[in-house]
Backbone as a ProteinNet text record, in pm:
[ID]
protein_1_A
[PRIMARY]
XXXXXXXXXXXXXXXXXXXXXXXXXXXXXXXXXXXXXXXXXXXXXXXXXXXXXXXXXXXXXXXXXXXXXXXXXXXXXXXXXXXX
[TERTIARY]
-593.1	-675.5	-586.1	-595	-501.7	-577.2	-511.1	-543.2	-536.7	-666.9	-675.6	-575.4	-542.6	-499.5	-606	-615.3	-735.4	-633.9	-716.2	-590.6	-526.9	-592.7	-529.1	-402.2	-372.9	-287.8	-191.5	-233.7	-129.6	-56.3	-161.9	-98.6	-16.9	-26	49.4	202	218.8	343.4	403.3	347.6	393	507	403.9	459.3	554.2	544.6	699.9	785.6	805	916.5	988.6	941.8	1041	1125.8	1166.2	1288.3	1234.6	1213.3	1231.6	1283	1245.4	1319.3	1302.9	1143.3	1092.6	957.5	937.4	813.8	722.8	625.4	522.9	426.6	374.7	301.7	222.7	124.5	50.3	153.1	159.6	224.1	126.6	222.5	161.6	66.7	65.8	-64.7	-165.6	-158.1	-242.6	-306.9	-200.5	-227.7	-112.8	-58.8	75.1	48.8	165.7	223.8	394.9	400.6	541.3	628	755.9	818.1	938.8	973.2	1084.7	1172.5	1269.9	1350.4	1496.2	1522.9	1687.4	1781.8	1832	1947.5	2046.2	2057.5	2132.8	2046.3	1964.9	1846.7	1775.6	1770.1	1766	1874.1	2022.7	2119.1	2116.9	2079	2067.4	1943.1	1871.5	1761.4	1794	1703.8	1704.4	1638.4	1691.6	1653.8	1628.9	1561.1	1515.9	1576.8	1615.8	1583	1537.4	1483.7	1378	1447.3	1342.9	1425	1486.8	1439.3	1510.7	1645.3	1686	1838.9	1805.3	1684.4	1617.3	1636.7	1713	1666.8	1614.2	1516.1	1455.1	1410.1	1371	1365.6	1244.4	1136.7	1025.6	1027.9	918.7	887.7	729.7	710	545.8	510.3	436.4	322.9	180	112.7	-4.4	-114.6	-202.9	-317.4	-378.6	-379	-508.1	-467.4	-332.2	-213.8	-219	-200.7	-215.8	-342.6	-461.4	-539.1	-610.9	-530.7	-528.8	-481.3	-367.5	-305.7	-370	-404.1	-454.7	-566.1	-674.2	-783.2	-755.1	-608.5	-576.2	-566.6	-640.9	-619.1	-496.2	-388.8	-263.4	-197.5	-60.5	30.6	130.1	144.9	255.8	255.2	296.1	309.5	469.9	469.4	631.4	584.8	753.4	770.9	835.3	834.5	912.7	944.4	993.3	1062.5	1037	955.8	909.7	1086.3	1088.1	1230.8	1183.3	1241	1194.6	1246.5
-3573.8	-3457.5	-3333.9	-3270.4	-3155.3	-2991.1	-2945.8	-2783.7	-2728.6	-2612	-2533.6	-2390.7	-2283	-2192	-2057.2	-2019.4	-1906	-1777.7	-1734	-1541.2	-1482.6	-1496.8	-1416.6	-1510.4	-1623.5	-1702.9	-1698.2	-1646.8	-1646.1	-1453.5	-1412.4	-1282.1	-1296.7	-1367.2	-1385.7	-1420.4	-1518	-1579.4	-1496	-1431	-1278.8	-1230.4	-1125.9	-1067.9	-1078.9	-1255.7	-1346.4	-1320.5	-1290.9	-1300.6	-1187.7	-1118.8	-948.3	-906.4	-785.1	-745.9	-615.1	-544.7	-454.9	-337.6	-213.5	-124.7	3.7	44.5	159.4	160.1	316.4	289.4	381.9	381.3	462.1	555.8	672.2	700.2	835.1	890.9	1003.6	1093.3	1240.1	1381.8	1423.1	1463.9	1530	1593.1	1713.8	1773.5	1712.2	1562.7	1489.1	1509	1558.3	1680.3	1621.8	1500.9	1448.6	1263.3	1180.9	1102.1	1090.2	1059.8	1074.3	882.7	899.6	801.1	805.1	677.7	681.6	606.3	540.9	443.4	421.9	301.6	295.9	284.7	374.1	399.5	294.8	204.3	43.4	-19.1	-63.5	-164.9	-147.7	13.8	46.7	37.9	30.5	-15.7	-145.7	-237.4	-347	-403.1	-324.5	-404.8	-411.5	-516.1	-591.5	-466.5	-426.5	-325.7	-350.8	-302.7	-351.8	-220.9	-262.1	-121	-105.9	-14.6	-9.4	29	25.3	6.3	189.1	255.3	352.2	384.5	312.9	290.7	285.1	372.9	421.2	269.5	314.6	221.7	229.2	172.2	147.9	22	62.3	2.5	-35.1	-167.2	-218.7	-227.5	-182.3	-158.7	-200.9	-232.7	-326.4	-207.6	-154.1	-130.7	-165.2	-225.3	-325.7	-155.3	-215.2	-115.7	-92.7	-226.2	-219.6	-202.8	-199.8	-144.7	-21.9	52.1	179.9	285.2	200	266.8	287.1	143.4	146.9	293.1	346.2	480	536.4	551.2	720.6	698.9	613.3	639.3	646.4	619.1	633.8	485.7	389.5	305.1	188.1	285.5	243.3	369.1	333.3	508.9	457.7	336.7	344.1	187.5	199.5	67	52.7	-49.4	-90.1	-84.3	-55.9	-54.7	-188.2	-281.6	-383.5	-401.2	-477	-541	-708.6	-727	-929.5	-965.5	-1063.1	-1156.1	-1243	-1286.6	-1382.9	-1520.1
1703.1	1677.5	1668.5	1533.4	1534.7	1629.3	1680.1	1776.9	1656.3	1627.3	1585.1	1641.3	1611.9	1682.8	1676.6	1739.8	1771.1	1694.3	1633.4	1631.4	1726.5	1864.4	1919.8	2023.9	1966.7	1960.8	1867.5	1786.2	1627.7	1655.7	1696.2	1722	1852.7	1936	2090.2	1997.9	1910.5	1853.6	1737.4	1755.4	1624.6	1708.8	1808.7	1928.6	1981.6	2044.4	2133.6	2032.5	1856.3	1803.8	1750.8	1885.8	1815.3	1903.2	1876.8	1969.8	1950.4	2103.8	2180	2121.5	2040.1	1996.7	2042.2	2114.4	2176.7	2231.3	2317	2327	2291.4	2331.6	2257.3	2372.4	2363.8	2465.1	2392.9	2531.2	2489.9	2552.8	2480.1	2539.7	2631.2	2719.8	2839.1	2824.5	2723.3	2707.3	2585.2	2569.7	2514.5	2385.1	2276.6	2191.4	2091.1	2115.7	2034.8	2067.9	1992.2	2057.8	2035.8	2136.5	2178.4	2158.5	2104.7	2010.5	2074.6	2168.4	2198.1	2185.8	2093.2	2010.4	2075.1	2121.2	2181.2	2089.2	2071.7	1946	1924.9	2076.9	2014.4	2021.3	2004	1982	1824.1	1819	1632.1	1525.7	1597.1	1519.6	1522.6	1555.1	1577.8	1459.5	1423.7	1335.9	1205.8	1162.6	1057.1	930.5	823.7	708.5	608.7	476.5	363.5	263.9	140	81.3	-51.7	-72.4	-166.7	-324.2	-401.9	-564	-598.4	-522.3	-528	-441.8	-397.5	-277.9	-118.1	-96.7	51.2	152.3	245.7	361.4	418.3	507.1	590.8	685.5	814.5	943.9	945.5	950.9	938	1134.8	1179.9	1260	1333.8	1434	1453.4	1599.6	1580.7	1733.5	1679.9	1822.9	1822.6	1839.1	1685.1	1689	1827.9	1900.9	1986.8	2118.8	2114.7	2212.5	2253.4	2087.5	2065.1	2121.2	2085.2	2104.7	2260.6	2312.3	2476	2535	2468.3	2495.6	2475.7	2378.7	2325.7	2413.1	2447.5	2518	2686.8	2700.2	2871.8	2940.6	2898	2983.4	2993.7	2859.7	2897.6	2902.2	2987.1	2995	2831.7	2781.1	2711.9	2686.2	2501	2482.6	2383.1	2308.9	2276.9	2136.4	2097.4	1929	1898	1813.9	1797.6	1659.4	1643.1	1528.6	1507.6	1376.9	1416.2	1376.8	1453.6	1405.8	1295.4	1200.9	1134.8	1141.1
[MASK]
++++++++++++++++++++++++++++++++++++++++++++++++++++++++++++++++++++++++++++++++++++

């Protein structure tokens, strides 16, 4: 009998495959959010670049993570990067 996987199983194995790059939170006076990135952990990521030369850093924070913050009942969540 094959296991189905539920989503929020498929999203759990998203998650397990990233690396750690920052975190995320509300500003003190709750009026911002505040972005905080480890400068060797962002030299460290994986980049793409686009047909105009531009590089860039593909980056993951969880909507529902997010919105744990902004509504308070988290102080702070993580920025990641999926590994592939």
């Amino acid at each position: 009998m094959v296991k189905k996987s539920k989503p929020e199983e498929k999203m759990n194995e998203i998650e397990n495959k990233s690396n750690l790059v920052g975190y995320v939170r509300k500003s003190n006076a709750g009026g911002a959010i505040k972005v905080s990135i480890n400068n060797d952990a962002f030299s460290d990521c994986d980049t793409y670049v686009t047909s105009d030369g531009q590089e860039y850093v593909p980056l993951i924070i969880s909507i529902n993570a997010l919105n744990k913050v902004l509504s308070g009942e988290r102080v702070v969540t993580t920025i990641s990067q999926i590994v592939d």
